[in-house]
C-alpha positions in Angstrom: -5.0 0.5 -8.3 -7.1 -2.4 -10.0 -7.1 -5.6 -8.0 -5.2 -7.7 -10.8 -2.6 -4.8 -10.6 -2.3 -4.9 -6.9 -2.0 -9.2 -7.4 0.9 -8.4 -10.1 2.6 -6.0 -7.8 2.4 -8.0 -4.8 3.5 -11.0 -6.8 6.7 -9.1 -7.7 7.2 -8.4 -4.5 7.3 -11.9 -3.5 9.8 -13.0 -6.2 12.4 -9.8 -5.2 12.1 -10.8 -1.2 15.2 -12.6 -0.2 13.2 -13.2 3.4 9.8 -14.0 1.9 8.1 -12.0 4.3 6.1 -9.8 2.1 2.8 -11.2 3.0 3.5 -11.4 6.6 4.6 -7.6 6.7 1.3 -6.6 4.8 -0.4 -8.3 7.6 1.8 -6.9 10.1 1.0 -3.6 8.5 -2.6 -3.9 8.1 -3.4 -5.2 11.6 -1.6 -2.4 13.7 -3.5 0.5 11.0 -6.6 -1.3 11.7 -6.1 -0.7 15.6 -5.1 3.0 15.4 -8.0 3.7 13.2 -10.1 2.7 15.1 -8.9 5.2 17.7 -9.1 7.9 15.0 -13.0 6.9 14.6 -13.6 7.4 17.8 -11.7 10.4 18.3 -13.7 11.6 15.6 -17.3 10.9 17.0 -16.8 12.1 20.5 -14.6 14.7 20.2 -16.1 15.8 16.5 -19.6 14.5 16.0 -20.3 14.6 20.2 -18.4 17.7 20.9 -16.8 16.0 23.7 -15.1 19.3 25.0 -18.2 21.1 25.2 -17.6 23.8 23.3 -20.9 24.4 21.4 -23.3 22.7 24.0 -21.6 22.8 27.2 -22.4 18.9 28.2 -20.0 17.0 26.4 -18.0 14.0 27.6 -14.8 16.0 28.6 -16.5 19.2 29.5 -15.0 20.9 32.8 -14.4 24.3 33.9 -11.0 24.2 32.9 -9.1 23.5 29.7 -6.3 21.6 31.5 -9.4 19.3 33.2 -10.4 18.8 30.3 -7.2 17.7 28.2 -6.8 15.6 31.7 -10.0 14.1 31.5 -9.5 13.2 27.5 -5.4 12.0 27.8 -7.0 9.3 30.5 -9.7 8.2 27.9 -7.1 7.9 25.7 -4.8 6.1 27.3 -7.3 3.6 28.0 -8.4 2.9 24.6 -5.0 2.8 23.3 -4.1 0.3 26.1 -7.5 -1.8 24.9 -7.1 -1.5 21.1 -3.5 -1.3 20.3 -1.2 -2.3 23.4 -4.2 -4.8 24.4 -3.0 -4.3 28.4 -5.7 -6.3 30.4 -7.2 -4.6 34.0 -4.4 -4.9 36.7 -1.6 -6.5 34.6 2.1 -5.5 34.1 3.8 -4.3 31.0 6.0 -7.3 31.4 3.0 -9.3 31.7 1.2 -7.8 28.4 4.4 -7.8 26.7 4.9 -11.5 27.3 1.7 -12.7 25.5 1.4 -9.7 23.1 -0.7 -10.0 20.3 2.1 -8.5 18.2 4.2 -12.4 19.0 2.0 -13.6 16.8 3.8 -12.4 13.5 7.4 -11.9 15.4 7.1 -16.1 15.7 5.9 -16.1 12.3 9.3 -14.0 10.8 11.5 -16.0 13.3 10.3 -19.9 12.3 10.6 -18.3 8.6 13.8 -17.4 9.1 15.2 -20.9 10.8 12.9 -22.9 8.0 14.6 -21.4 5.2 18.6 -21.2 6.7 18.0 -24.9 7.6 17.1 -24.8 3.4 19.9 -22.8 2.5 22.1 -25.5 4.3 20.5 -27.7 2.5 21.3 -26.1 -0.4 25.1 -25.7 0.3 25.0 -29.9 0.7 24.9 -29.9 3.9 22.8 -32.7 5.8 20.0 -30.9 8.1 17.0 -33.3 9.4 13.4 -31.7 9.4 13.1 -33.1 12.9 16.1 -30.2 13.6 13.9 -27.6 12.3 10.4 -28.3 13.8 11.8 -29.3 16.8 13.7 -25.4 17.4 11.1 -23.9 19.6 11.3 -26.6 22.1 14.9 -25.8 22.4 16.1 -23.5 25.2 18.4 -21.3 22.5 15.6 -20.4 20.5 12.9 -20.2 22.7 15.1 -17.5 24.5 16.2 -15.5 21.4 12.7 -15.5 20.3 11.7 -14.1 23.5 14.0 -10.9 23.3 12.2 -9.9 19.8 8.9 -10.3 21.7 9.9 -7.6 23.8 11.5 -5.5 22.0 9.1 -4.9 19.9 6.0 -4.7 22.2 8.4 -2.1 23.9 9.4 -0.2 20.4 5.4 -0.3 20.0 4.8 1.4 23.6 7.2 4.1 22.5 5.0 5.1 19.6 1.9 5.4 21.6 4.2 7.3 24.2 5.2 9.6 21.3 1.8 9.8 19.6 0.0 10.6 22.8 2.6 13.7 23.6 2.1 15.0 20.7 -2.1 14.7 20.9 -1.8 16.4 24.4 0.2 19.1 22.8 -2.2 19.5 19.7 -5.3 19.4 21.9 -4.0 22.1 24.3 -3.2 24.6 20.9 -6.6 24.0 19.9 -8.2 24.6 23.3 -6.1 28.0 23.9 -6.7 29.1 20.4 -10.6 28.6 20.6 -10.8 26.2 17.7 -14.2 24.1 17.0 -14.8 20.6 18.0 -14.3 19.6 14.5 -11.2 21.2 13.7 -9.7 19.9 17.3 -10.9 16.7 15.9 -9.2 16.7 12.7 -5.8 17.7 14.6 -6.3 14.7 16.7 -6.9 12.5 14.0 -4.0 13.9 12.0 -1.2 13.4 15.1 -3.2 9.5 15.0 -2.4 9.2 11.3 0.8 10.5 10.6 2.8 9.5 14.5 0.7 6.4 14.9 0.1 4.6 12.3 2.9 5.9 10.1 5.3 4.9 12.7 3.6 1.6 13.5 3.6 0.3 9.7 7.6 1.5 10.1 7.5 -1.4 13.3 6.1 -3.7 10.7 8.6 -4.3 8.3 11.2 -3.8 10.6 10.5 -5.8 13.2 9.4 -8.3 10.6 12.8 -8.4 9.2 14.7 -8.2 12.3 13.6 -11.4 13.5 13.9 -12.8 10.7 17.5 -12.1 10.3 17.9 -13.0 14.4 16.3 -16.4 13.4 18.9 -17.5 10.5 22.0 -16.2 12.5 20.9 -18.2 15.4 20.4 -21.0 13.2 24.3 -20.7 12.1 25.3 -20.0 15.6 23.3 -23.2 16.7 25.2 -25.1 13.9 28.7 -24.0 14.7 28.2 -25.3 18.5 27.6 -28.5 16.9 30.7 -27.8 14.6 29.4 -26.6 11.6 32.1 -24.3 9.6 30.3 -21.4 8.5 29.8 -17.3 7.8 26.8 -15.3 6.9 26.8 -14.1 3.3 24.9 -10.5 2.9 22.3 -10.7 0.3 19.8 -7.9 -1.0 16.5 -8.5 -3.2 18.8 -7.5 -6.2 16.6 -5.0 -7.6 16.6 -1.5 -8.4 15.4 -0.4 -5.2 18.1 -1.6 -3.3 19.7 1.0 -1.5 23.4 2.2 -1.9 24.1 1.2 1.4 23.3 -2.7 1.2 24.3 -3.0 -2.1 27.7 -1.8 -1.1 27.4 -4.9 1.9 26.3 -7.3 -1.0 27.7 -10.7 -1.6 30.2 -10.2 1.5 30.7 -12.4 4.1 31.0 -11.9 7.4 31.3 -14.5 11.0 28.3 -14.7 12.7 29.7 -12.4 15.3 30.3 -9.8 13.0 26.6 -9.7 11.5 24.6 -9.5 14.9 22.8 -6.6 14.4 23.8 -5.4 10.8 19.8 -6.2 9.4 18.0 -4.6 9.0 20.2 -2.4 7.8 17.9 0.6 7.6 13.7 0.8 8.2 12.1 -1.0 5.7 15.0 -3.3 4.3 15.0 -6.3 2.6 18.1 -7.6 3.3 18.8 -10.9 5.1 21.6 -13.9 5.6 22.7 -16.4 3.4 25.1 -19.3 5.0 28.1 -20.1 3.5 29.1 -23.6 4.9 32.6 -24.5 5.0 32.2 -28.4 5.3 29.3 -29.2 4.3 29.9 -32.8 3.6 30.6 -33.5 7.4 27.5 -31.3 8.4 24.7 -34.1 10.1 22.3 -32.1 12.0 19.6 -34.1 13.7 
């Protein structure tokens, strides 16, 4: 695709996005592919280019007597530059630890202070009375700074299960190759494809719906925040109204629900759209500072 098509398309994108989070999803997207390719280059070179198993010159990297040595001696390499690259799990540090200051928060904090910025609008919009000190002052707030603080997690955890999953099946795939007596580049190429379609595949997956997730979180806080300072209000599901909406959103379109009810709905599936409109019952004597 042309660049000025890609700029059209992306554009389009943006004007159907009820979260108006397109942009930060590509990012999202393109950072976390960026990491597991990497890992496929290197695959590539020393298990490929180097034969690393030794199976043509007998001095490679992972060469031992014995095929399980060796699939041993590559899952530990491979742990550690998945733990570098993608998880970025510093020397003696705990999962907790990592998760906390993940470099994943980065676009998780983005999504959230999207979504509070725009419900705050939304009220806004509705005539309710919602200071900009309210808005920028939300992280400092115990509420959010919790809430936030659970999406962090979760999806530094969801992340962990992918590398989990993508490293099963690479031991699996590496074993088959060794047994059957394959080359170093066809092994290679297996790797590389268990990289492609587990890792990365599954990690773009994280992206948007992660993205999305707290995103929604953020604006149903928001209302939640609101209605302990008595604000009157429901959520209103809303799609991107276009013709890839899917029949199971559009059949939860334009319905309201209490805040109670929506936790958890969006997204609905992976890769949806979807987010929370507020519907404020007395807006007129709505004053939040």
């Amino acid at each position: 695709m042309c660049k000025a098509c890609d700029q059209i398309t992306t554009n389009a994108a943006r004007r159907y996005d009820p979260t108006q989070t397109t942009t930060l999803r590509q990012q999202f997207e393109a950072d976390l592919a960026r990491r597991f390719r990497a890992i496929a280059k290197e695959i590539r070179k020393r298990v490929g280019q180097d034969d690393g198993f030794g199976l043509k010159t007998n001095r490679g990297e992972f060469e031992f007597a014995r095929s399980d040595q060796k699939v041993a001696a590559f899952m530990e390499w491979l742990q550690q530059q998945v733990n570098a690259g993608v998880l970025e799990i510093r020397r003696g540090e705990t999962m907790q630890q990592a998760g906390q200051r993940a470099w994943t928060n980065v676009y998780i904090r983005s999504a959230y202070q999207k979504g509070i910025a725009q419900s705050a609008s939304r009220m806004r919009a509705e005539g309710a009375q919602v200071a900009p000190e309210w808005v920028e002052t939300a992280f400092t707030r115990p509420f959010h700074a919790d809430r936030v603080g659970l999406a962090y997690t979760r999806t530094f955890n969801d992340l962990r299960g992918i590398t989990a999953e993508m490293d099963k099946q690479i031991s699996r795939t590496l074993a088959a190759g060794l047994s059957e007596g394959k080359g170093p580049m066809d092994i290679a190429r297996a790797l590389v494809d268990r990289v492609e379609k587990i890792g990365i595949v599954r990690a773009r997956m994280l992206a948007r719906t992660e993205v999305v997730a707290a995103h929604a979180e953020a604006s149903l806080n928001v209302f939640d925040e609101a209605e302990a300072e008595g604000v009157s209000l429901e959520a209103e599901f809303t799609t991107a109204q276009d013709d890839k909406v899917c029949q199971e959103c559009q059949a939860l379109a334009e319905k309201t629900f209490t805040i109670r009810e929506a936790r958890g709905m969006l997204p609905v599936h992976p890769n949806c759209r979807c987010t929370w409109l507020p519907v404020v019952k007395n807006p007129r004597e709505v004053n939040l500072r």
